[in-house]
N, C-alpha and C positions, 0 to 999 in steps of 0.2 A: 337564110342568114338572119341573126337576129340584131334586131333596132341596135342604134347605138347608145341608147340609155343603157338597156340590160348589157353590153360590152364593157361601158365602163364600169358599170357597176360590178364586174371583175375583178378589177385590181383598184377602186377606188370608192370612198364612202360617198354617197351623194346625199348631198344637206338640201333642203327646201328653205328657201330666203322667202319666206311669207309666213302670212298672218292666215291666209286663204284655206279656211277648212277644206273645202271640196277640192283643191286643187294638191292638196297634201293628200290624201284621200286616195285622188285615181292616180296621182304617179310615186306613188311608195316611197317613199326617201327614206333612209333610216335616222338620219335629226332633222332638226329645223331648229330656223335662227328666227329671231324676231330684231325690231329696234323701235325706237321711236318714233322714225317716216310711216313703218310698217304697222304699229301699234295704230296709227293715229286711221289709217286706211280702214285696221280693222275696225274702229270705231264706228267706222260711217254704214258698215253693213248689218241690216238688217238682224241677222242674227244673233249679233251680240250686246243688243238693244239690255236686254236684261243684264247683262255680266257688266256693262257701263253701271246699270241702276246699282246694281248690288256693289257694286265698287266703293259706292258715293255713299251707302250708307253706313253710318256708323263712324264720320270719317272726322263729324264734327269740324269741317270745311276746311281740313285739312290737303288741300290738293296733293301734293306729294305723295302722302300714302295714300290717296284713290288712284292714283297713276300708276303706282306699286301693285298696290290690287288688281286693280285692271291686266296689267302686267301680266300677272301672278295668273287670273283668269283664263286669260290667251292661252298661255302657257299650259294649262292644267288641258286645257280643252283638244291641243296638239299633241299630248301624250299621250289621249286617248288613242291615238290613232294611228303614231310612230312606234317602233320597238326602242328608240336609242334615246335621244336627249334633246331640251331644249334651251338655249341659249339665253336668257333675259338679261338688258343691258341696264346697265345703273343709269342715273340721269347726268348727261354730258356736263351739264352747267357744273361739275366737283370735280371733272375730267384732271383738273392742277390741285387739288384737295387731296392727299392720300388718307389722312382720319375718316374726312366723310365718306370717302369712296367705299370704306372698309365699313363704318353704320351702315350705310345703305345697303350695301352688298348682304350685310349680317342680316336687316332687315329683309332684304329677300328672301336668303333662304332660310330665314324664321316664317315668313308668308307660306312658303311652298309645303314649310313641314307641319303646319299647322294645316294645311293641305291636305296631309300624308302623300304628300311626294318629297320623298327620300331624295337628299344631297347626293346621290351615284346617276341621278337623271336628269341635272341642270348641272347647266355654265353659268358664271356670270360672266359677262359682256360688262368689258371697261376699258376705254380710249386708250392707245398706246404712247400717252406722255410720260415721262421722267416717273411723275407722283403715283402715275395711273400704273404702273411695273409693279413699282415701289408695294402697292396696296396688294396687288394681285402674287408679290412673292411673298406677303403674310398669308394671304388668304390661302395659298398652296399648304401653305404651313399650316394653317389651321385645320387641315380637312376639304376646302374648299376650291374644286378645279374652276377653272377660268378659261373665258376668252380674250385672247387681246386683240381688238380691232383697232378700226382705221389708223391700220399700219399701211407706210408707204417706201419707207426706206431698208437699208441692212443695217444700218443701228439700229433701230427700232427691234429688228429682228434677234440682233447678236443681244439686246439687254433684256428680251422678253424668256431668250433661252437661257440666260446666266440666272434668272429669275426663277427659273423652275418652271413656268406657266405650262398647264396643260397645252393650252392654243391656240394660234392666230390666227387672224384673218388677213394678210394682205390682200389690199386691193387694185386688181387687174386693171379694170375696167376705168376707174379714175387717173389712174396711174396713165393707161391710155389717151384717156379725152386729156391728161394737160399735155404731154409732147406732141399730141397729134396739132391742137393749137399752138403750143411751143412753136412747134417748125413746121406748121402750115402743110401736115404730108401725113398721108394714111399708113399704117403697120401692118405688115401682111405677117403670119407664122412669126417664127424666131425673132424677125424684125421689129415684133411690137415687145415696146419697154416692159410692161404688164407683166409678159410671159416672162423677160427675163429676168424681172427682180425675182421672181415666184422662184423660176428654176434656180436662180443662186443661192433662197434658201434655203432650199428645198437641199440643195447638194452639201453645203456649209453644216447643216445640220447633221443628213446621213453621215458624211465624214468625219464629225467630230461627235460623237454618239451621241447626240440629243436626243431627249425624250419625248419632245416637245414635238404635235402634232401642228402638220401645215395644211390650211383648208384656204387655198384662192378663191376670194371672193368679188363679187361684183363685176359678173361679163359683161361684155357688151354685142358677142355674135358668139356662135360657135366655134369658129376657128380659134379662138382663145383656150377656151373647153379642150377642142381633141391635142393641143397642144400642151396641156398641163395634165394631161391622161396620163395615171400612175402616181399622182399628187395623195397625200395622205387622204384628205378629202376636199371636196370642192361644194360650195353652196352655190345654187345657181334657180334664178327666179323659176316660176312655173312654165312661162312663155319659154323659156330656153331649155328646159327639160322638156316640153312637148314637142319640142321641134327636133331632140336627142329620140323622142320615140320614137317621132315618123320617120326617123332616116336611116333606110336599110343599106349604109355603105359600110365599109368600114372604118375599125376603129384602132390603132397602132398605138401602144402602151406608149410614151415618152420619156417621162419618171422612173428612174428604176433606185433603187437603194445603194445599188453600188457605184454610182458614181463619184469621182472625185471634186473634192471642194476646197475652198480656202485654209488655210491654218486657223485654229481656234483665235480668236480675242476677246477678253474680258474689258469691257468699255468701262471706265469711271465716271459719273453725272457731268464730269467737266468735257471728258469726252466726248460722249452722246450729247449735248448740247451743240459742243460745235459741231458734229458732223452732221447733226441737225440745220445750222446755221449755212454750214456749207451745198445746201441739197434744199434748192428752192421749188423744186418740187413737191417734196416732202411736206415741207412747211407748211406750203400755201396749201396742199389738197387736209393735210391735218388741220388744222385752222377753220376753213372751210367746212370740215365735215362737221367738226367739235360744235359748230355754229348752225350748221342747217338742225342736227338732235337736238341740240336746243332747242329753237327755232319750233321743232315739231311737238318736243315734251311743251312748250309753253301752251300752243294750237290745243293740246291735248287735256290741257290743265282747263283751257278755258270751256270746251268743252263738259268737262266733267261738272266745272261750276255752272255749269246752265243744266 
């Protein structure tokens, strides 16, 4: 029988959440994502001592676009080695900015094609607030696909498809850790929140023909994974895809296309705010995440200044 990485990669894209050349390398993903926590990781290795230096020069101490380049670096160097795409995320701190979302965003993949890596081989990766939709349903428009992360809710979901957006990332695994503290009690299968916001997208979608690809992101075990098996794609660290190779059980599709889902709704900004407001989950784990990338792009900036 074969592992249950090669199963799911049957009916499912599997994305690499790292910056880790050699761990992209031996378990094949066909994209990988990167971010700011990840970026900053890769800073510290060895390897890419030089692509740090080369970032910084020329930058005229501009830290922002050595963090871009940097970026940009990562990025070029995981293409070598993927067949599909790479995700690069804008810097969180514009996450409520949709002009600057949309400069930066431009400036990336002006970085990449100055590169020669063609706009059909990146994402960009941008927060899934009101502004952060808002930029990324220009950027659709313009030629340019997108990722929307740190989504936590079904608004978030229902304005990122009304948006056009290539694709999102919900995330499982945070969405997990706050009701498990919420209400003091572990989620086993179907019972964990994670899985179920995923599958209502997931179904809400198929049903109302969206285009709009769904990639669950950030697990926390496996049991998450073989529960969203059948999901358009899923990014999941290297630790958790090596654990998907050793394990010669099986693997039971979950996902399928033809499930039924909710009736369509198109949310207005008045909308999506409150049902924002209403879903303190959402909030606090959005908030939270907006602030940790920060937090890491800052680490990264100073970095680059030394």
């Amino acid at each position: 029988m074969t592992n249950k990485l090669d199963q799911l990669k049957q009916f499912t894209t599997v994305v690499a959440d790292t910056g880790d050349l050699d761990a992209i390398a031996r378990l094949k993903p066909v994209d990988a994502t990167t971010n700011p926590s990840l970026l900053l990781k890769a800073a510290a290795m060895p390897r890419y001592a030089e692509l740090l230096k080369s970032s910084v020069d020329g930058c005229n101490g501009d830290l922002n676009l050595a963090c871009d380049r940097f970026g940009v670096a990562v990025g070029q160097e995981i293409l070598k080695i993927i067949p599909g795409r790479i995700s690069t995320e804008v810097d969180a701190r514009l996450s409520f900015d949709t002009n600057a979302t949309l400069r930066r965003a431009e400036r990336l993949v002006e970085l990449y094609e100055q590169a020669g890596v063609g706009r059909e081989r990146i994402l960009i990766k941008i927060a899934s607030t009101w502004e952060g939709i808002q930029a990324a349903e220009q950027l659709e428009k313009a030629g340019v696909q997108t990722n929307l992360t740190l989504l936590f809710s079904f608004a978030q979901a229902q304005a990122c498809a009304d948006a056009g957006v290539f694709l999102i990332s919900p995330f499982v695994g945070r969405i997990y850790d706050w009701y498990k503290k919420a209400e003091g009690c572990d989620f086993v299968g179907m019972a964990d929140p994670g899985v179920q916001s995923v599958t209502r997208i997931y179904n809400y979608y198929k049903a109302n023909g969206y285009d709009t690809v769904v990639m669950g992101a950030s697990f926390r075990n496996l049991g998450q994974i073989e529960q969203l098996a059948g999901c358009d794609r899923l990014t999941i660290s290297p630790d958790l895809l090596q654990q998907l190779a050793d394990d010669q059980g099986n693997l039971e599709r979950k996902l399928n296309t033809g499930a039924t889902g909710e009736a369509k709704q198109t949310l207005t900004q008045a909308q999506f705010r409150w049902a924002m407001n209403e879903d303190p989950m959402a909030t606090e784990k959005l908030a939270e995440g907006i602030r940790q990338f920060a937090k890491d792009q800052q680490k990264l900036e100073q970095l680059l200044s030394s």
